[in-house]
Residue, then its C-alpha position, 0 to 999 in steps of 0.5 A: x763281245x769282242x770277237x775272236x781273235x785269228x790265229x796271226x793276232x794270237x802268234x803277234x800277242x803270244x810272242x809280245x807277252x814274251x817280251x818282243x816288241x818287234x810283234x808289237x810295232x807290227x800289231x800297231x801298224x795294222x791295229x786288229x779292231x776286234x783284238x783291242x782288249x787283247x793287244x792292250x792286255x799283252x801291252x800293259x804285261x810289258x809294264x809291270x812293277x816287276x820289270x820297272x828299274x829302279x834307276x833311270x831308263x837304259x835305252x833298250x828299257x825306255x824302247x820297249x816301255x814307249x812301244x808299250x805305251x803307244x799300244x795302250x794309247x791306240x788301244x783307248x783311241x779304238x774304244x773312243x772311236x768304236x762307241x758302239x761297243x760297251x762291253x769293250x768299253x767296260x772291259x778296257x776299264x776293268x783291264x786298266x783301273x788296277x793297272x793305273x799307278x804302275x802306267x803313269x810310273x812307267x809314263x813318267x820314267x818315259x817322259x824323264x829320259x825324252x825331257x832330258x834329251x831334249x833339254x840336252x840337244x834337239x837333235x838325236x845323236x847317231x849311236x856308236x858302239x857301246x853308246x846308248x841310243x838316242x831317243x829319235x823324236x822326244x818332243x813327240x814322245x812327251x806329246x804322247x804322254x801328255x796326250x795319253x793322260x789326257x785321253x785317260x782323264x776323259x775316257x771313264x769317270x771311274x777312271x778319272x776319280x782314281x787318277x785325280x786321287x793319285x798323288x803319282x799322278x800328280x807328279x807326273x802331271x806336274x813333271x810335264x806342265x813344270x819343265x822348261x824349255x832350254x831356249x826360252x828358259x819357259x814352259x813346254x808349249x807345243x800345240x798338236x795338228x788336228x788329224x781332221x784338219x791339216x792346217x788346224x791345230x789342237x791343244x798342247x798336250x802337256x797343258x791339256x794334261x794339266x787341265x783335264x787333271x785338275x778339272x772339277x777335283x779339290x782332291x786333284x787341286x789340293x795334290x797339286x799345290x801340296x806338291x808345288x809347295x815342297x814340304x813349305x808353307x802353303x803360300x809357296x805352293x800357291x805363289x808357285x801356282x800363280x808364277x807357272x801360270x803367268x809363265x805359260x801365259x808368256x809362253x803361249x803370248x810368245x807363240x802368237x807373236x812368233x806365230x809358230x803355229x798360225x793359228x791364234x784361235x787354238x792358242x786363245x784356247x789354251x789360255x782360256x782352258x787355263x784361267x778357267x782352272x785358275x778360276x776353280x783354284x781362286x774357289x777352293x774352300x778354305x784356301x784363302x793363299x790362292x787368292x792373295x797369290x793371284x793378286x800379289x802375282x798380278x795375275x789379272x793385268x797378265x790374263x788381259x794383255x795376252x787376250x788383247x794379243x790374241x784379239x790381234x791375231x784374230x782380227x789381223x787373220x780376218x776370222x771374225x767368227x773367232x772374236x767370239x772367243x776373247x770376247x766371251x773370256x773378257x765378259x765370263x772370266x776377266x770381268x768376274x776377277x775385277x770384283x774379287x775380293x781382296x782389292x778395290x775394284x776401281x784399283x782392279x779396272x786400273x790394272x785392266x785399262x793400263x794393260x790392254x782392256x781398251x786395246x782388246x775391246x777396239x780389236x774386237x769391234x774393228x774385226x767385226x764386218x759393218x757392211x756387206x754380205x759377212x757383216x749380216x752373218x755376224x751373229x747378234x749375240x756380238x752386239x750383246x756381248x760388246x754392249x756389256x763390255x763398254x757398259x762395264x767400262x764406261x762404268x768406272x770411268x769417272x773415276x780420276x784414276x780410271x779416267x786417267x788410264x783411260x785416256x792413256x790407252x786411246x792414246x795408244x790405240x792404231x790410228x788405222x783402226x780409229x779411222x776404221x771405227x770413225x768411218x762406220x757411219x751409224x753402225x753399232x761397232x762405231x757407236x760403242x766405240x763413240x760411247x767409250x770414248x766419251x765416258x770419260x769426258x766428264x772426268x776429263x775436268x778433275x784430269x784437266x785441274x791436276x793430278x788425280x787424289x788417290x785418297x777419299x778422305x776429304x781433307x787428305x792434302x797429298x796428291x795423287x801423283x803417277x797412279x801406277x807408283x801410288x800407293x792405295x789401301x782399301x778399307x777391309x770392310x767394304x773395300x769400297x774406299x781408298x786411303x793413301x795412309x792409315x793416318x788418313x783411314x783413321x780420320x776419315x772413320x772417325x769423321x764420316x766412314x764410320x757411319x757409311x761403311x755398313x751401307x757402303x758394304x751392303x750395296x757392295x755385295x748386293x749390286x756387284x752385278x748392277x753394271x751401272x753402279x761403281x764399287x767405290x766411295x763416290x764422295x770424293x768425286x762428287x764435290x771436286x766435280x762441282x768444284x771443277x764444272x763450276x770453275x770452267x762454266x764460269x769462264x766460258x760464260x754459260x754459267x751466267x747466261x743459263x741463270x739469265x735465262x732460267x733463274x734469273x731471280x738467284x745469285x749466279x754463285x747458287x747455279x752450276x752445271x751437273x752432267x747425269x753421269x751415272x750414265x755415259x755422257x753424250x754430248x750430242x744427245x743431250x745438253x747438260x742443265x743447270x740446278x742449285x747448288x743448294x738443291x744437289x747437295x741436299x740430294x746427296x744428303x738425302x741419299x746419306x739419311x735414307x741409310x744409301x750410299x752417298x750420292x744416290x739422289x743424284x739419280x734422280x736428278 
């Protein structure tokens, strides 16, 4: 039971309930720890439907109404604070779920007039006589709302469940994630200190209020796109979604490269918190809009560069510890939206290498200690998680058009940071980082014969050209091949896609998570990999010594070189061998025959 109150507590609440906010700047100077409920009761009385205008705020209105509301906020903090005490608890939800849509009303007449100032000018001007007084500090006003509604969302379930339903909060919610900062013409980002940790800071509580809001409710989803479409077709509100999502990454990628906060692990949180929700969007029931957004939107390639930004920051600050955290996006997050349906995964792990995959993953491994006393301290799950991102990549790198992004972005890498990985001897970071470099070394012989053909469909004459402008079409069956044309589709289903387009599609969705398996036709591949190592073996003359020495009975036109590459090719480790012609392509037949995708005899080559 809460204890009673004395007699100074019950003069200061009496006279609130009257109106005074002077005795209630007083109570929160000195909060009265047994009084919680009290005080909170006598706050919200200042809060009631009855006193809301139906107008803007006044000065005067919006003073007493925040004073308010920063009681109600202090009064949730006590009950956090105290956990001990569950009938407090229980009493504070029963004082504040009838009071719900009435608070978040007064919250957003509040946050309307502190957004407009501070749209208007920082600074607050100095009052004159028959002039309205200026809100002092509207930027921490706005954090107390935003913050105020998060800690709301997370006190109760039952007040949680109420608040998601709520299309007023809703719009409050979106009022706050949905304003734009006049000198950069991009969302509100303002990440709070930690009261614990002078130098560390918290989550923006505006975005915090957005992805506590949404968190695990279709309802609360379902309101929001409702709202952001405006009484317009449903793919507006979910290109709306997609374009204030890549807008707050711009803010937040901004804010590292200013380092207006110093701290890049706070801001790769932020990020985190919102492709996790991203995520639950992509996921909802029969919403396929929000899908075709993310794709149209480029959401993807803008997810991976500002993880690379944050790798950066954390390795430039030398908190290796924190690597973890892009890491782990990378891996749980990033890796799972490159098998999304709706575009071919190859096309997908293009978009990622041409915009920061490669460049994250070289931050990550060069801000892990290789020697030294830090360098055992590094958890081993580090290694764990590195070996599945190079294993992912290399994956797909024989691919022409993968290939050739790949090689681009080495190109881009630090040459401080390749002498670094160079250096490290026989350390894992500088294996992973030789296995990644050279997973396209066989691919570099298609590269090396011209441009890559973007089109499985064998007798397609069109080159491929620069991979970023070429135009690519997937079949919609089994998104496993590419076309240039639906002239080319049509012939290729008429001549041999017909017949493996259902195997094709079964090992699609049964091998998604097989990190060795690449989730595209192979076809086309296969035969200009035999065309081009046959051409440069047999000018440099190993093709005729090979046959020499191990068939010296057959026609040097029946032996060529294969590579296992359905492995990450190391030429250090292993020399690649010579077989028919006759023998691997049968192999491949085989593979057809036996109702599997093309090409899987080759593994047991």
């Amino acid at each position: 039971m809460p204890r009673k109150p004395n007699k100074r507590v019950e003069y200061l609440v009496q006279n609130v309930q009257r109106g005074s906010i002077e005795h209630l700047e007083i109570l929160l100077e000195d909060w009265p720890e047994g009084s919680t409920i009290l005080v909170a009761e006598a706050a919200l009385s200042l809060l009631t439907v009855s006193r809301k205008p139906q107008a803007q705020l006044d000065a005067q209105g919006f003073e007493i109404a925040d004073t308010a509301l920063r009681a109600v906020a202090r009064a949730i903090r006590a009950v956090e604070e105290d956990k001990g005490k569950e009938d407090t608890r229980s009493s504070l939800t029963a004082l504040l779920l009838p009071s719900l849509d009435s608070l978040i009303s007064w919250m957003s007449l509040c946050a309307r007039r502190a957004l407009d100032q501070l749209h208007r000018s920082k600074r607050p001007k100095k009052s004159t006589k028959g002039e309205e007084t200026d809100i002092e500090n509207p930027a921490q006003c706005i954090l107390l709302y935003g913050g105020m509604m998060a800690k709301m969302l997370r006190y109760d379930d039952e007040i949680k469940e109420e608040i998601q339903s709520s299309l007023t909060a809703a719009e409050f919610v979106l009022l706050l994630w949905t304003w734009t900062e006049k000198d950069t013409g991009l969302p509100i980002f303002m990440l709070e200190r930690d009261p614990d940790a002078v130098r560390m800071y918290t989550a923006c509580a505006v975005h915090q209020a957005f992805l506590e809001y949404v968190d695990g409710s279709e309802h609360a989803k379902t309101n929001v796109l409702y709202l952001l479409a405006n009484d317009k077709d449903e793919d507006v509100g979910a290109t709306r979604l997609m374009q204030l999502g890549l807008a707050r990454l711009q803010r937040m990628r901004l804010a590292l490269e200013k380092d207006e906060c110093g701290n890049a692990q706070a801001v790769g949180r932020n990020i985190r918190g919102l492709f996790v929700r991203i995520d639950e969007f992509i996921k909802l029931k029969d919403r396929p809009e929000v899908l075709r957004a993310f794709h149209e939107q480029s959401f993807l390639e803008a997810s991976i560069s500002v993880v690379h930004l944050v790798a950066r920051h954390i390795r430039y600050m030398g908190e290796h510890r924190l690597l973890f955290q892009p890491m782990n996006t990378i891996v749980e997050i990033i890796k799972s939206w490159s098998s999304l349906s709706g575009r071919p995964s190859l096309d997908a792990m293009r978009g990622l290498v041409e915009n920061g995959l490669v460049d994250a993953y070289v931050e990550i491994i060069a801000g892990i200690p290789y020697k030294g006393r830090e360098a055992m301290m590094v958890e081993e799950h580090f290694e764990s998680i590195c070996l599945t991102i190079v294993t992912w990549i290399s994956s797909y790198a024989f691919h022409p058009l993968v290939c050739q992004a790949l090689m681009g972005a080495f190109l881009s890498i630090d040459i401080d940071l390749e002498r670094d990985l160079d250096g490290r001897g026989n350390h894992w970071t500088r294996i992973f980082w030789d296995r990644l470099r050279e997973s396209v070394g066989l691919a570099k012989f298609v590269e090396e014969a011209g441009a890559p053909k973007t089109c499985d469909h064998l007798l397609c004459a069109s080159e491929g050209g620069d991979g970023k402008k070429a135009r690519r079409m997937a079949c919609s069956g089994c998104h496993a091949v590419i076309y240039c044309s639906t002239a080319c589709q049509a012939l290729d289903w008429d001549s041999t896609h017909r017949d493996d387009c259902m195997q094709l599609r079964r090992s699609y969705f049964e091998r998604q998570g097989d990190l060795t398996w690449i989730h595209s036709s192979t076809r086309l591949h296969h035969f200009s990999l035999i065309q081009e190592v046959y051409r440069t073996s047999a000018q440099d003359g190993f093709l005729e010594t090979t046959r020499k020495k191990n068939a010296p009975t057959h026609s040097a036109l029946s032996c060529y070189r294969v590579f296992q590459f359905w492995r990450v090719p190391f030429p250090h480790r292993g020399e690649p061998y010579p077989l028919h012609c006759s023998r691997i392509l049968g192999r491949m037949d085989e593979g057809r025959k036996t109702g599997k995708p093309w090409g899987s005899g080759f593994e047991e080559a």
